[in-house]
Every structure is written in C-alpha cells, then in structure tokens.
N, C-alpha and C positions, 0 to 999 in steps of 0.2 A: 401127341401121337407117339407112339412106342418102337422101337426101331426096329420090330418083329411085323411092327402094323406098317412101315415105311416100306421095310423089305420089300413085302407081300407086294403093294399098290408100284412099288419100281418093277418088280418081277412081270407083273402082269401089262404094266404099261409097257414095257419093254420088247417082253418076250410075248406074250400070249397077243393079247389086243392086234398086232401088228402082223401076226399069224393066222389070228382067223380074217383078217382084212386080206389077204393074199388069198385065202382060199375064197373068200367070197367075190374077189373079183376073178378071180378065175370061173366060178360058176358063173357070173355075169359074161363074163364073155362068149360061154357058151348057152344063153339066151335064156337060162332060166327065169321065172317070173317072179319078180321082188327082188330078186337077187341085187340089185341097184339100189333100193331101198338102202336092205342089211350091210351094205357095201358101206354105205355115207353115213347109217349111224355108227358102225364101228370104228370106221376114222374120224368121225368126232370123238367120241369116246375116248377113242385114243389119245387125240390133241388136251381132252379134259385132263387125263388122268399125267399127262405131261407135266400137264400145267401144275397139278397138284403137288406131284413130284416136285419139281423146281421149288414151289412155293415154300414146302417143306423143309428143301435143302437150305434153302438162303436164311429160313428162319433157326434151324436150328445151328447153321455155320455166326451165325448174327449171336448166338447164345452162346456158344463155347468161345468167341472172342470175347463175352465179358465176363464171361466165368475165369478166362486166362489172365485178362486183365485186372479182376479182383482178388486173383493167388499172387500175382507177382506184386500189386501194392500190398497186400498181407504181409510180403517176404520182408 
C-alpha cells in the first residue's frame, strides 16, 4: 500500500466515516426510517477501516525498523 493509498483510508477513517455516523444518528434520533440501520453500518465501517489503519501502521513501522536496522549493520 502506498502512502497516498494510507493517507486517503486514515482521512476517511478519521474524518469522513465518523461524520457521516453523527449525522445519521442525528436523523435517527429524529425517527426517520432506516436511519438505525445506516447508523450501525457506518460505525462498523468505521471500526473496519480503524482497524485497517493500525494494521498498516504497525506493518509498515515493523518495516522501517529493519530497513534501519540493515543500514546501521551496512555502516
């Protein structure tokens, strides 16, 4: 994954996902129909693309430790 393609899936897991879950529970509260539905899968969604994230992070911070580790034995 590319750190243009990480960006994007943090931006949205972040910012976006977590936005439209606030407006959808606000239409939930005001008794629209489904709206409970679109409510639960968006904070799933949410916790997915979390999860992706993290996943990401710890594999690529796992990668720059042995690329750091393979320049300083090169030295």
């Amino acid at each position: 994954m590319s750190n243009k393609q990480y960006d994007i899936i943090k931006l949205v897991g972040l910012l976006a996902v977590p936005i439209i879950v606030f407006l959808s529970a606000v239409v939930s509260i005001l008794d629209f129909p489904g709206a409970d539905k679109v409510t639960a899968i968006l904070a799933a969604l949410d916790v997915l693309i979390g999860s992706i994230v993290t996943i990401m992070k710890t594999l690529y911070e796992k990668k720059q430790k042995e690329l750091d580790k393979e320049v300083q034995e090169d030295e």
